[in-house]
C-alpha positions in Angstrom: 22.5 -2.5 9.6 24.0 -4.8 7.2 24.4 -4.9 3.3 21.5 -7.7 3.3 19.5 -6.1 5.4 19.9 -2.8 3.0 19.3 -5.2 0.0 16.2 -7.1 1.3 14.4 -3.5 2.0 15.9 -2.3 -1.6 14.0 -5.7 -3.0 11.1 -5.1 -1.0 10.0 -2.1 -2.2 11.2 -3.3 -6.0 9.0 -5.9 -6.0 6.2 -4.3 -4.5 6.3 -1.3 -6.9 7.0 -4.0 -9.7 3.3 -5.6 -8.3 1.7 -2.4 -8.3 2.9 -1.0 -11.7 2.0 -4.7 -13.5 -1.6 -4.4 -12.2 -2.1 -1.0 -13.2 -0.9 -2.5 -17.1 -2.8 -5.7 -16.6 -6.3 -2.9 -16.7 -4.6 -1.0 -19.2 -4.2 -3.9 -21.7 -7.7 -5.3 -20.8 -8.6 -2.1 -21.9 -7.2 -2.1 -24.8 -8.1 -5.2 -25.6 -4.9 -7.7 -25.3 -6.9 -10.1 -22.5 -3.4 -12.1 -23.1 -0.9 -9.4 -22.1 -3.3 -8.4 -19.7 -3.3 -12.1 -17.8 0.6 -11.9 -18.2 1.1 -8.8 -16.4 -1.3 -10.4 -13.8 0.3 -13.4 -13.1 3.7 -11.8 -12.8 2.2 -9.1 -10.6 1.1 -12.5 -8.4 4.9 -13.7 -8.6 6.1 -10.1 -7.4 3.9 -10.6 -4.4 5.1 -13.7 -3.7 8.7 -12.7 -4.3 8.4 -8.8 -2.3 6.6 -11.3 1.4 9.5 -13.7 0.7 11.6 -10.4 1.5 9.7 -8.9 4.1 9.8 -12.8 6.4 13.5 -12.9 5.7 13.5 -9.3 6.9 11.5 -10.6 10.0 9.3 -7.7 9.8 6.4 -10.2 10.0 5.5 -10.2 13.9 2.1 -11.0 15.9 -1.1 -9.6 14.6 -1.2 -7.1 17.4 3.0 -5.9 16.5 1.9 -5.7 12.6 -1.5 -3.5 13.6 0.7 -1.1 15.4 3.0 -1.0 12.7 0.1 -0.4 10.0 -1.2 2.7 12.6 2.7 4.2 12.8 3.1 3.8 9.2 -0.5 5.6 8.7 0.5 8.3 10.6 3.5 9.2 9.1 1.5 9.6 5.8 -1.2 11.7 7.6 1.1 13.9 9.8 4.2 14.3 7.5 4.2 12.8 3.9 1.3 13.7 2.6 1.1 17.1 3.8 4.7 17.6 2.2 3.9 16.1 -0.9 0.8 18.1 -1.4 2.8 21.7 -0.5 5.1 20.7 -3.1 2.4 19.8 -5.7 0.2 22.4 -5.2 3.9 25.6 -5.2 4.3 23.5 -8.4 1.1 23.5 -9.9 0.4 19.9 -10.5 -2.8 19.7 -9.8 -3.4 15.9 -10.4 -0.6 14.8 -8.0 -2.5 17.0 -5.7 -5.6 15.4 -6.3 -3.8 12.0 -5.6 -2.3 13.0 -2.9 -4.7 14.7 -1.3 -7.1 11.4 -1.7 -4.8 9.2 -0.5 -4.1 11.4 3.2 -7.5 11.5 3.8 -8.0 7.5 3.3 -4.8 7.1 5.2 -6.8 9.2 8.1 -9.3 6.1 8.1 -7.1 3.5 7.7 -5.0 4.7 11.1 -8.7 4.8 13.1 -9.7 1.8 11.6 -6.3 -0.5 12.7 -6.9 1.4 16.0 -9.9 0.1 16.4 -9.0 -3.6 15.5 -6.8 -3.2 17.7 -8.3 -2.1 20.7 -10.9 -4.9 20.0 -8.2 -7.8 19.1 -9.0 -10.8 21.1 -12.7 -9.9 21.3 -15.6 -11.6 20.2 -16.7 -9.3 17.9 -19.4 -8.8 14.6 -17.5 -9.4 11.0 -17.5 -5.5 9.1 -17.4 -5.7 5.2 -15.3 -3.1 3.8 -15.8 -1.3 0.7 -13.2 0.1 -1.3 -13.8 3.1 -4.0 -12.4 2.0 -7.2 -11.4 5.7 -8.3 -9.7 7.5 -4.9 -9.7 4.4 -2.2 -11.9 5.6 0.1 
């Protein structure tokens, strides 16, 4: 692998934590009532996206829908079989009980998120009915 390769992967994941960690601010400042701050954080969260899919094309890790579903399932699945579990041995020898919390939340969404990519995938190319999709605000299931 070469050097830019290493750096676009290094910039990926930057700028996608950047986008992440800018949002999470942008609610904190609405909340504490700096709506200015708050639409600054935004808008450069917007820029980090734009900035952290710039990386991933020039990584070429953009394929066809169907490529891209089975990499969401294999990425899924390494969360549900083998991160997560780890992560929530370690939390839980250690006593952090909200990292377990988080963690423990987040493998069993990632168990539905695998089925549900399965599924569009098995159906991809078929005429099928729209499904809405609803989204907890406080775990993400």
């Amino acid at each position: 692998m070469s050097k830019t390769t290493d750096d676009l992967k290094a910039a990926f994941a930057g700028e996608s934590q950047a986008n992440r960690k800018y949002l999470a601010f942008a609610e904190k400042a609405e909340q504490d009532g700096y709506s200015q701050a708050a639409r600054l954080f935004r808008a450069a969260a917007h820029a980090e996206t734009i900035h952290a899919i710039n990386h991933l094309k020039a990584l070429g890790d953009i394929k066809s829908t169907a490529e891209n579903l089975e990499a969401a399932i294999n990425g899924e699945n390494y969360e549900v079989v083998e991160m997560y579990p780890d992560f929530m041995k370690d939390a839980e020898e250690e006593g952090m009980k909200r990292a377990l919390t988080s963690f423990r939340w987040a493998w069993e969404v990632e168990k539905i998120h695998e089925v549900l990519y399965r599924r569009t995938l098995d159906c991809l190319g078929q005429e099928t009915p729209p499904v809405e999709y609803y989204v907890c605000p406080i775990c993400g299931y």
